[in-house]
C-alpha positions as CSV (number, residue, x, y, z in Angstrom):
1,X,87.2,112.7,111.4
2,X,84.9,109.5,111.8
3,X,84.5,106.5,109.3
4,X,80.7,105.1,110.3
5,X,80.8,101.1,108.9
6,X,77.4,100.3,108.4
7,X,76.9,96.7,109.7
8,X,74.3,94.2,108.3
9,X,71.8,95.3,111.3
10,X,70.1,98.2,110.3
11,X,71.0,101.3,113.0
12,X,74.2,99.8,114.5
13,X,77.4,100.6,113.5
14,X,81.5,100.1,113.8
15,X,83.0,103.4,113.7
16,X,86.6,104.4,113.4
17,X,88.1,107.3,114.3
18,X,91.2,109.5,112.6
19,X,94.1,108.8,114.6
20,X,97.2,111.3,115.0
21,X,100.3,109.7,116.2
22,X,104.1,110.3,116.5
23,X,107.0,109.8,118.7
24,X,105.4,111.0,121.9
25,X,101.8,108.7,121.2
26,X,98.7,109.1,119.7
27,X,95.6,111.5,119.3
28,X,92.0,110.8,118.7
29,X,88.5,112.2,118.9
30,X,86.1,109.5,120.2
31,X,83.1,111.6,119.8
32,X,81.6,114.5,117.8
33,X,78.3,115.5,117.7
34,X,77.8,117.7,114.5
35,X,80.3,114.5,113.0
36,X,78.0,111.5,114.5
37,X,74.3,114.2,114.0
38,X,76.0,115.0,109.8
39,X,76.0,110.7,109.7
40,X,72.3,110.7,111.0
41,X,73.5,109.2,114.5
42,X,71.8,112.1,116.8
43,X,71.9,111.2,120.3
44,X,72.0,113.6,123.2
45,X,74.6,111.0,126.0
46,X,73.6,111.5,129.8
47,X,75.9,109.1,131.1
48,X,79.5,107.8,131.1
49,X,80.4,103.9,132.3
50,X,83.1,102.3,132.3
51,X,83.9,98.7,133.7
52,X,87.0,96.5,134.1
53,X,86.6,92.7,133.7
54,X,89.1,89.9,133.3
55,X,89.5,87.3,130.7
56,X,86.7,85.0,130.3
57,X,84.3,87.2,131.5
58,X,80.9,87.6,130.0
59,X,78.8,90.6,130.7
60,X,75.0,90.3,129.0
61,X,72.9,90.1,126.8
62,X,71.6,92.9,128.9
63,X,69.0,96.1,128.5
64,X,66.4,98.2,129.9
65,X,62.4,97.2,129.6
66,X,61.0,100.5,129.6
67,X,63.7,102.6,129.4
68,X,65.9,101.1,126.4
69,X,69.3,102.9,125.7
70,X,71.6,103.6,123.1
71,X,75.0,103.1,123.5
72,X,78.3,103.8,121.9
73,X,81.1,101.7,123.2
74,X,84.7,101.3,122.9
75,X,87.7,99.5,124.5
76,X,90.5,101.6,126.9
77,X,92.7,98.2,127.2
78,X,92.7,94.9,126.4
79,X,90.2,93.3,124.0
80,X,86.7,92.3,123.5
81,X,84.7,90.9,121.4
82,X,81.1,92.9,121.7
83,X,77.4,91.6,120.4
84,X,74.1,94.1,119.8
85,X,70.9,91.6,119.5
86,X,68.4,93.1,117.9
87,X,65.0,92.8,119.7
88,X,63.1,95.6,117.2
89,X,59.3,94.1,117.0
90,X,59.1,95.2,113.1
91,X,62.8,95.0,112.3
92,X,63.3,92.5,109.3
93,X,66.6,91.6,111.3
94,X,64.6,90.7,115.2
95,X,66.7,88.1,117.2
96,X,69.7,88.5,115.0
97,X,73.0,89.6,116.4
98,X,75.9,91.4,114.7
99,X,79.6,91.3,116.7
100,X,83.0,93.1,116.7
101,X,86.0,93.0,118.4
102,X,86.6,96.4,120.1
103,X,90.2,96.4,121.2
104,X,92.6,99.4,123.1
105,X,94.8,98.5,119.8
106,X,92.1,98.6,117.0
107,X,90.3,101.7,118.6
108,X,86.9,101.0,117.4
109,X,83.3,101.8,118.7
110,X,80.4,100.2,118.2
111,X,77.1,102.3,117.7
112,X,74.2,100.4,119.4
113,X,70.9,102.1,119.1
114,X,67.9,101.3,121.3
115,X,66.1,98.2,121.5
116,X,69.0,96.0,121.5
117,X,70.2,93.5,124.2
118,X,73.9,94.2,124.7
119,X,76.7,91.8,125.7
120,X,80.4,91.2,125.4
121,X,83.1,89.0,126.0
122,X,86.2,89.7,127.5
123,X,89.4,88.3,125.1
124,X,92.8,89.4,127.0
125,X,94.0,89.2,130.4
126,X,91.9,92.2,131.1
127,X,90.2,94.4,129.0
128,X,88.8,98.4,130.3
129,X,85.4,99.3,128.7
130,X,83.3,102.7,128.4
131,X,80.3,103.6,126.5
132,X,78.1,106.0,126.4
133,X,74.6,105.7,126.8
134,X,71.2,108.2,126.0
135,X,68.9,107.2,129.1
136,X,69.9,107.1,132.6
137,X,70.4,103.4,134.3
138,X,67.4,102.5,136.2
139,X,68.6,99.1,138.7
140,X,64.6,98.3,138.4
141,X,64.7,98.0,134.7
142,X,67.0,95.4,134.2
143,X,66.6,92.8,131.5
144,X,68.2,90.6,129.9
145,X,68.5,86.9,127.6
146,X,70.4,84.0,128.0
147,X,74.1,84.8,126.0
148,X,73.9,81.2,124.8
149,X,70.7,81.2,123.8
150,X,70.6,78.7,121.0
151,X,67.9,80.2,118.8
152,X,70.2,83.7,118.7
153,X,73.1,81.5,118.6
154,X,75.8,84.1,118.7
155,X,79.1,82.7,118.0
156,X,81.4,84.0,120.6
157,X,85.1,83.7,120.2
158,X,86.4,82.2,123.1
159,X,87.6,79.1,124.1
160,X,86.9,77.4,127.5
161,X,84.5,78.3,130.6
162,X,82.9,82.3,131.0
163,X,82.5,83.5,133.5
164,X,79.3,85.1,134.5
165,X,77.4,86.9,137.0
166,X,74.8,85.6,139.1
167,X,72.2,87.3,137.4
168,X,73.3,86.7,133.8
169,X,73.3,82.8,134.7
170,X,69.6,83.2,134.8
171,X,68.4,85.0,132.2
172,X,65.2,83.5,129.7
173,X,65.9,82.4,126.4
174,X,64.9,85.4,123.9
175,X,61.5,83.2,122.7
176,X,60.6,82.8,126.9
177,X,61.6,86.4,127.5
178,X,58.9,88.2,125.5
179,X,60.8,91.3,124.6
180,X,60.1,93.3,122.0
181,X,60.5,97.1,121.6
């Protein structure tokens, strides 16, 4: 049994899952298909990722050009705190963000659908993270926009230096990059 959260960007949601525990641990379904098709999230997954990252690091604001995906994502340890920009040409919400922390404790996933940029922030010492995602990765798709872009102005919760890949140090500003699905 799922609890879908709407959040205040249209498509993307916080969803929170039953969980069965006693003495010996816990129990929970992460994913359903009649449950997430019955709450009007019908996506057919082709892929599986999962990364590990230490604290501090920042992975994003990052999607695919022609080849945008949808992804549901979730937290195995640790904690982060996870962004969806919206980059939707007509979308009344374009270039806003919405954010959640997505923690091994809390269980949560977020729900983003396509046409988002995609980022988060690792909290803990360490945090494990897997989503799923509708579309294959294509390597020659890559995008992305600056995660401290000041015009998105996301308001990440962390104190002191990220650290960031080589690539996401040079991503455009959301205005420079042009992207709109």
């Amino acid at each position: 049994m799922f609890k879908f959260n709407k959040t205040e960007i249209e498509g993307v949601y916080v969803i929170e899952s039953q969980v069965f525990g006693d003495n010996r641990g816990y129990f929970l379904e992460t994913y359903n298909k009649k449950d997430f098709d019955n709450a009007g999230l019908k996506y057919d997954f082709v892929q599986d990722n999962q990364s590990k990252s230490r604290k501090g690091v920042l992975r994003g604001l990052h999607f695919q050009k022609t080849h945008p995906q949808a992804k549901l994502v979730r937290v195995l340890e640790g904690e982060v705190f996870d962004v969806a920009v919206d980059l939707r040409k007509d979308s009344k919400t374009y270039g806003k963000w919405v954010g959640v922390i997505l923690s091994a404790e809390n269980k949560k996933q977020f729900m983003i659908p396509r046409g988002f940029a995609h980022g988060f922030v690792v909290l803990s010492d360490e945090a494990t993270f897997a989503y799923k995602c509708d579309d294959f990765y294509h390597p020659e798709d890559e995008g992305g926009i600056m995660w401290n872009d000041p015009e998105v102005n996301v308001k990440w919760p962390y104190e002191g230096e990220v650290i960031l890949s080589e690539k996401d140090k040079k991503h455009p500003s959301l205005k420079d990059s042009g992207v709109k699905f």
